[in-house]
C-alpha positions as CSV (number, residue, x, y, z in Angstrom):
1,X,75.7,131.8,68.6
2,X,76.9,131.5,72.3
3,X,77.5,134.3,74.3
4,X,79.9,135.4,76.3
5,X,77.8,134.4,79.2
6,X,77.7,131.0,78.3
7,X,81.4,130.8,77.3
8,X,82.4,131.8,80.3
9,X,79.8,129.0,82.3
10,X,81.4,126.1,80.0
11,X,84.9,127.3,80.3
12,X,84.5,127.5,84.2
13,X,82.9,124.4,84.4
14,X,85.7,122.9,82.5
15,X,88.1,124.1,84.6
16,X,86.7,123.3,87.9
17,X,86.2,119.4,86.4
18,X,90.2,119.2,85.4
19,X,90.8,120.7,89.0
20,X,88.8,118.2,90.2
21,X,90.4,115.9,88.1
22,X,93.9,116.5,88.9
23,X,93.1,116.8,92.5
24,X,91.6,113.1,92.7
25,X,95.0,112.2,91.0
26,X,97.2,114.0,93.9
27,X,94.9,112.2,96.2
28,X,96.0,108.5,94.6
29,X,99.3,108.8,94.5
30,X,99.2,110.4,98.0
31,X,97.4,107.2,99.2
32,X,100.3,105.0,97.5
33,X,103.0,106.5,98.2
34,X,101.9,106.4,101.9
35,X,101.4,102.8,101.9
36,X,104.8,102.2,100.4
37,X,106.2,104.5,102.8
38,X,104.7,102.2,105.2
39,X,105.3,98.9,103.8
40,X,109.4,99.5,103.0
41,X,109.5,101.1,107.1
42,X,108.2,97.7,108.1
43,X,108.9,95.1,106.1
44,X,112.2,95.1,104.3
45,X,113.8,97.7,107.3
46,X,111.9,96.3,110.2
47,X,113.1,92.8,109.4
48,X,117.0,94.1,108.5
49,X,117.2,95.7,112.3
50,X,116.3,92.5,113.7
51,X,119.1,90.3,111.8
52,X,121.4,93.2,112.3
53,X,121.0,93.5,115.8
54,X,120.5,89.7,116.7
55,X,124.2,90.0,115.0
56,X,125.6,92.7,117.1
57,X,124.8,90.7,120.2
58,X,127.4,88.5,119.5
59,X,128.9,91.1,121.9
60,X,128.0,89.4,124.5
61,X,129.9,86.5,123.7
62,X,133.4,88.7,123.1
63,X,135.8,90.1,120.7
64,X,136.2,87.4,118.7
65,X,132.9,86.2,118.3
66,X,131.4,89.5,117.4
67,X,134.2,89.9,114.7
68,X,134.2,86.5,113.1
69,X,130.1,87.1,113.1
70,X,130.7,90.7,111.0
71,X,133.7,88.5,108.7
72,X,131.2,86.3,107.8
73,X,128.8,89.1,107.0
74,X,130.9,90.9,104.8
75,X,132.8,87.8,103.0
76,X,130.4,87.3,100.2
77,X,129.8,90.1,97.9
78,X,126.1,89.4,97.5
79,X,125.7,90.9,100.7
80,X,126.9,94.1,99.4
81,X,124.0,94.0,96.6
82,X,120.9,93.3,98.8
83,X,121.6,95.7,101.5
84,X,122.3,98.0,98.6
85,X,119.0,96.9,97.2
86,X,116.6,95.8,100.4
87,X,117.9,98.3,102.9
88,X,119.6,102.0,101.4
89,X,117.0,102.0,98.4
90,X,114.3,101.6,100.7
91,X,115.8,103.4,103.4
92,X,116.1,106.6,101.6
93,X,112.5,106.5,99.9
94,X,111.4,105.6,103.5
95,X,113.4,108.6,105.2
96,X,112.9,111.4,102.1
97,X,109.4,111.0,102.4
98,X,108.9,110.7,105.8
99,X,110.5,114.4,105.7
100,X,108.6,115.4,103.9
101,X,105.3,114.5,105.8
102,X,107.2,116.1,108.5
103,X,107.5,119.4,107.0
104,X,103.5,119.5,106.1
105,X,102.2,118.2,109.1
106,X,100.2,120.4,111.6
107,X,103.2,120.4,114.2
108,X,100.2,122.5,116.5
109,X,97.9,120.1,116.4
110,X,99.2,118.2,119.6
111,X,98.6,121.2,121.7
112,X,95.6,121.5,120.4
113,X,94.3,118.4,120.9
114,X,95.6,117.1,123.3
115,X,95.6,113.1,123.4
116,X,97.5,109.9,123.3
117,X,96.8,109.2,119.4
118,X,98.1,112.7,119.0
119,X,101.2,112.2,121.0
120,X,102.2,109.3,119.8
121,X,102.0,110.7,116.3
122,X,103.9,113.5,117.6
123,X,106.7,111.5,118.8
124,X,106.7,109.1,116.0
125,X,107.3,112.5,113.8
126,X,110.3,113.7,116.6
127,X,111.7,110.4,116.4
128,X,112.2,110.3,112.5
129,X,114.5,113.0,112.8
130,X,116.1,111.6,115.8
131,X,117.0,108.0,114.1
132,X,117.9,109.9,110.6
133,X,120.6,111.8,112.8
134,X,121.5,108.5,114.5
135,X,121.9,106.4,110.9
136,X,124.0,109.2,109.5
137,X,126.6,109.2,112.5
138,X,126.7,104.9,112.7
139,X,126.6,104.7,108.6
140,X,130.0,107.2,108.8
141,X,131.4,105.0,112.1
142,X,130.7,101.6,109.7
143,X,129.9,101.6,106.4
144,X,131.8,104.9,105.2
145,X,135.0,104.1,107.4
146,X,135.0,101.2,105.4
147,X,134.3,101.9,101.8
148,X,137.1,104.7,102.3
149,X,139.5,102.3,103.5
150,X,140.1,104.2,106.6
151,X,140.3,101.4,108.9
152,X,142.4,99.3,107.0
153,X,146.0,98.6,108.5
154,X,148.2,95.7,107.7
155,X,149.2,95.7,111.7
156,X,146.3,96.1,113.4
157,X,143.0,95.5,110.8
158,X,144.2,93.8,107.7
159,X,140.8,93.2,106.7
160,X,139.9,97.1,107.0
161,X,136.3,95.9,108.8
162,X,135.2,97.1,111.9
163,X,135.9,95.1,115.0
164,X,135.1,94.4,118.5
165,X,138.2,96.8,119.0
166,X,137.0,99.9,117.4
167,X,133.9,99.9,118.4
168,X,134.8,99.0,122.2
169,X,137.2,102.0,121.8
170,X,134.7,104.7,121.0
171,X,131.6,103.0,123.1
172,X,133.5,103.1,126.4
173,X,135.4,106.6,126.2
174,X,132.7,108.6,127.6
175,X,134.3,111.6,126.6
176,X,133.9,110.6,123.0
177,X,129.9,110.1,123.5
178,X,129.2,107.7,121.2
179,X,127.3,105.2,124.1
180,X,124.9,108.3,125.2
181,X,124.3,108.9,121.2
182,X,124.0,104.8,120.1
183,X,121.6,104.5,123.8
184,X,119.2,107.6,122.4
185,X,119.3,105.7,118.6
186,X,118.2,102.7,119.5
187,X,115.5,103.8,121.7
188,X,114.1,105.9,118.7
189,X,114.5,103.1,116.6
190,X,112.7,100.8,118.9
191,X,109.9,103.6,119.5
192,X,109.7,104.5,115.7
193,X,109.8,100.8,114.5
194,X,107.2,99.6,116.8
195,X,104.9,102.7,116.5
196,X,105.2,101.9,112.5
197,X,104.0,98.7,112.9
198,X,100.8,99.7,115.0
199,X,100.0,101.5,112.0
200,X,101.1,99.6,109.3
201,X,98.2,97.3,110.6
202,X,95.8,100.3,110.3
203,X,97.0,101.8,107.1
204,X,96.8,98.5,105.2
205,X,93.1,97.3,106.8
206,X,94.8,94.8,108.6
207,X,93.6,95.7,112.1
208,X,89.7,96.4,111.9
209,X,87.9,97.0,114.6
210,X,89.0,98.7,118.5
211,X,89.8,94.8,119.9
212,X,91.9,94.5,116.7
213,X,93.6,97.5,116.7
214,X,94.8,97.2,120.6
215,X,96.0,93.4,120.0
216,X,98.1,94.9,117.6
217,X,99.5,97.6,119.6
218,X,100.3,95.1,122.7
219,X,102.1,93.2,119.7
220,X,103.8,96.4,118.2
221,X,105.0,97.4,122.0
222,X,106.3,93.7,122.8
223,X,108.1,93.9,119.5
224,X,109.4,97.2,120.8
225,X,111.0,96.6,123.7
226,X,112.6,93.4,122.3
227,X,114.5,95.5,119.5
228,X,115.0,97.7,122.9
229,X,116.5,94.8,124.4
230,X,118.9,93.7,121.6
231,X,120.1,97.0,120.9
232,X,121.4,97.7,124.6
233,X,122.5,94.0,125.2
234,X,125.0,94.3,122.2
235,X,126.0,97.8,123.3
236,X,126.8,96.1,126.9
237,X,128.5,93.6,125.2
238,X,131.7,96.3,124.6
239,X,131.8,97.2,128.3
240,X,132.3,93.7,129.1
241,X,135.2,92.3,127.9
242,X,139.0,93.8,128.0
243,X,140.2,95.4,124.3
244,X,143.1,97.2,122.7
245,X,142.5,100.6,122.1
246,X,141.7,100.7,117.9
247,X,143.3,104.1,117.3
248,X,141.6,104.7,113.6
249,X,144.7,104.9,110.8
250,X,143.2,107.3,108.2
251,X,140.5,109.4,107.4
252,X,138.6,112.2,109.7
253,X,138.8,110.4,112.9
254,X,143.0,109.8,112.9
255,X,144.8,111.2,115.1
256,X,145.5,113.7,112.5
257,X,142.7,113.8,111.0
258,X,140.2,116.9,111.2
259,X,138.0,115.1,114.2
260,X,141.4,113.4,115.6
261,X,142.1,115.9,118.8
262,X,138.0,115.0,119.8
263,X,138.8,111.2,120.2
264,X,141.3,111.8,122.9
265,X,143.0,108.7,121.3
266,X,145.7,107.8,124.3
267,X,148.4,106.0,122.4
């Protein structure tokens, strides 16, 4: 007959094997989930921020250009389905659980220990918030404007896109901010992007070795300041060229819509 004794040994040891257990199954989907995390940042978003940028410098080459380049973008549906399906899926796994690693990291451990793996870490953490804020605000100026219709005028946008115009109009009324706010986004995405990749190399055992690991970061930081480069040469592209002021017809940012008196519209 077993006693109590050795009840209690077996049950314990039972318990501290499924805890064990369950642990060692946290851990493996931990480990996935931060490899996809890492893959989807780089690979299918990494590669969308180039095309889209090395489509917004069309800027440079004025109004028209840069608004037959967004027509053609937009005038087969298709497109519609793989940015649904290769940029917002991805995009929001990429973005909920990068918040989440936010919220359970040691945000101390900088001070603690203070060095440049640590800072780097640090700001790749700060700028994940930074470019979540940014994609909310240029989502709403683009994609939301949009889908709403709110853009759409049968005098001045018939196709209801957005266009050299509009974007000029907000980018070079200082008052409105929207330069200061797209010049901070696309140095966070340039920063965040090109931090990614350094580790991407780790995280996937790409990069072994100290020699490996700083050819990659000499790559990561070229790649960096090249997004950095595109993103301001197509934002220089709206100072450059004269435009009629896009006063938006409808939604939140009309002149009598709820945001309307802020854009200091002055038609």
């Amino acid at each position: 007959m077993l006693s109590m004794d050795g009840f209690d040994a077996r049950f314990s040891r039972t318990m501290s094997t499924e805890a064990v257990a369950n642990s060692q199954v946290a851990t493996n989907y931990a480990w996935v989930a931060k490899r996809i995390h890492s893959f989807v940042g780089v690979v299918p978003l990494g590669v969308y921020v180039v095309l889209h940028l090395a489509r917004n410098v069309s800027t440079l080459a004025g109004p028209q250009a840069f608004d037959e380049a967004v027509r053609r973008t937009w005038s087969h549906p298709v497109n519609y389905l793989w940015v649904a399906l290769l940029v917002y899926l991805p995009l929001l796994f990429h973005a909920g659980y990068g918040f989440w690693l936010v919220l359970k990291s040691d945000h101390t451990n900088v001070f603690r220990h203070f060095n440049l793996e640590n800072v780097r870490f640090a700001f790749q953490r700060l700028s994940a918030l930074g470019v979540l804020g940014f994609l909310f605000a240029h989502i709403f100026l683009t994609r939301v404007q949009v889908a709403f219709g709110w853009l759409q005028d049968d005098k001045i946008n018939p196709s209801g896109q957005v266009t050299y115009d509009y974007f000029a109009t907000h980018m070079t009324d200082w008052s409105k901010g929207t330069a200061i706010v797209y010049a901070l986004g696309i140095l966070g995405v340039a920063y965040h992007l090109a931090n990614g990749i350094s580790t991407f190399g780790i995280s996937w055992g790409i990069t072994i070795g100290k020699k490996s690991i700083q050819r990659t970061q000499i790559v990561a930081l070229l790649f960096g300041l090249f997004i950095l480069a595109l993103g301001y040469a197509a934002v220089v592209g709206f100072f450059l060229y004269d435009f009629k002021e896009f006063v938006t017809p409808h939604g939140p940012l009309s002149p009598t819509g709820i945001f309307g008196p802020l854009m200091h519209y002055k038609q």
